[in-house]
Steps between C-alpha positions, in 0.01 A plus 500: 500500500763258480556348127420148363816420444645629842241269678595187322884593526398536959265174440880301359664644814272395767382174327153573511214667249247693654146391381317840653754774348364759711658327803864527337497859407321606828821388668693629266347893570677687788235746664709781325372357210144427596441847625646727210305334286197509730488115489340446848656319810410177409629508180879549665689196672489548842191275592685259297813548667301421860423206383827372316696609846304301708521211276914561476523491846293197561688293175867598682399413809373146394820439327703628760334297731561219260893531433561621925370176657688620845485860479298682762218779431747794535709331260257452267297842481884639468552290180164619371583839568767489295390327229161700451678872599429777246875485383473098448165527322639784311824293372247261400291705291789692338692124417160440301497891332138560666600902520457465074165427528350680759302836425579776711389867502734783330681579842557183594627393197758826487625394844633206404177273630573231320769405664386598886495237726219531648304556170661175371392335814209628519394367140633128572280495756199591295578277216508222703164602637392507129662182469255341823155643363560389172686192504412340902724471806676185342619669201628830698640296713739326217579840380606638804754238578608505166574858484645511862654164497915659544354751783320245680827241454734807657215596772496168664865510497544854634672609224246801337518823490863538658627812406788540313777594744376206692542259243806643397679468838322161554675386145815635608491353854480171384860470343656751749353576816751759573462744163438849540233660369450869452261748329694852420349795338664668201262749368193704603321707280170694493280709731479429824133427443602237222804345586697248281748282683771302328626183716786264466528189644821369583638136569816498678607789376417429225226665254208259436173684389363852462170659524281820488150562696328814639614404849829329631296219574344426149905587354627219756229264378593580161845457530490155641255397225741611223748255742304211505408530067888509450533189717670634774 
């Protein structure tokens, strides 16, 4: 299991020390985990993680509710949606390094697990089930916000989970409405079954970003990140 120290290191990161132990590192086992070492089903953190996403969704949608005095229902549940979507909850876990302390089995953990989204996601949700059971609604309810307090801010506001060429061409827009933006492919390698893509992005003519992925798509997403970090 999880170490001393490691707990006490997670317990500084989300503010709060777990007075039943057993709570913290059952969140912390992926079923991977639980069922190469022949741990049992409840001793891996999905029954947690049924709880804590309930509880997520219901602490969003107060304080979205809260902060959109005007907005209408569709409005709302869209702004949840965003905020508590696997790739939001998963950008909140990884800001915090959960993926260090979670215990996964030997495949999982050669596949890169600790840093899949859904994984990452997965486990937020079950610590801050942990978090409920062990500490009340009050106290998982301060957590949450705390630890989601930027996503919530850019939910209500429409603003999460853009994509990257969106954002880019959004940035750009705003000081010239007329630039040109184009994606161009330089290199392909690889068989077709495992394609890698190399993108450019270009801003009036001019190169701005490049970017690799397994699929033009990914490259073009790249490519407009590597734009935006070099303040395009």
């Amino acid at each position: 299991m999880a170490q001393a120290v490691d707990l006490e290191k997670l317990y500084g990161l989300i503010g709060y020390k777990f007075k039943n132990e057993k709570l913290v590192k059952t969140a912390l086992t992926h079923s991977s985990y639980a069922s190469e070492h022949k741990l049992g089903y409840e001793r891996n953190n999905e029954r947690l993680e049924f709880i804590g996403d309930a509880y997520v969704d219901a602490v969003v949608g107060a304080r979205l509710f809260e902060m959109m005095s005007s907005a209408h229902e569709g409005a709302l549940s869209r702004c949840r949606a965003d905020v508590v979507c696997e790739d939001s909850l998963a950008g909140a876990a990884s800001d915090m390094g959960l993926g260090d302390f979670l215990l996964l089995g030997k495949g999982e953990e050669s596949s890169g697990g600790r840093n899949k989204a859904s994984i990452l996601a997965d486990a937020f949700e079950a610590l801050m089930g942990a978090v409920i059971i062990d500490g009340g609604y009050e106290t998982g309810r301060e957590i949450i916000l705390r630890l989601l307090s930027d996503r919530i801010k850019l939910g209500a506001q429409g603003k999460l989970n853009k994509d990257y060429k969106t954002r880019l061409q959004e940035k750009l827009q705003e000081a010239d409405h007329n630039v040109r933006i184009e994606y161009r492919k330089v290199a392909e390698s690889g068989p077709d079954h495992n394609k890698t893509f190399t993108i450019e992005v270009e801003v009036n003519g001019v190169t701005a970003g490049k970017g690799t992925g397994q699929s033009k798509a990914k490259a073009e997403q790249a490519a407009a990140e590597d734009a935006l970090s070099k303040g395009v």
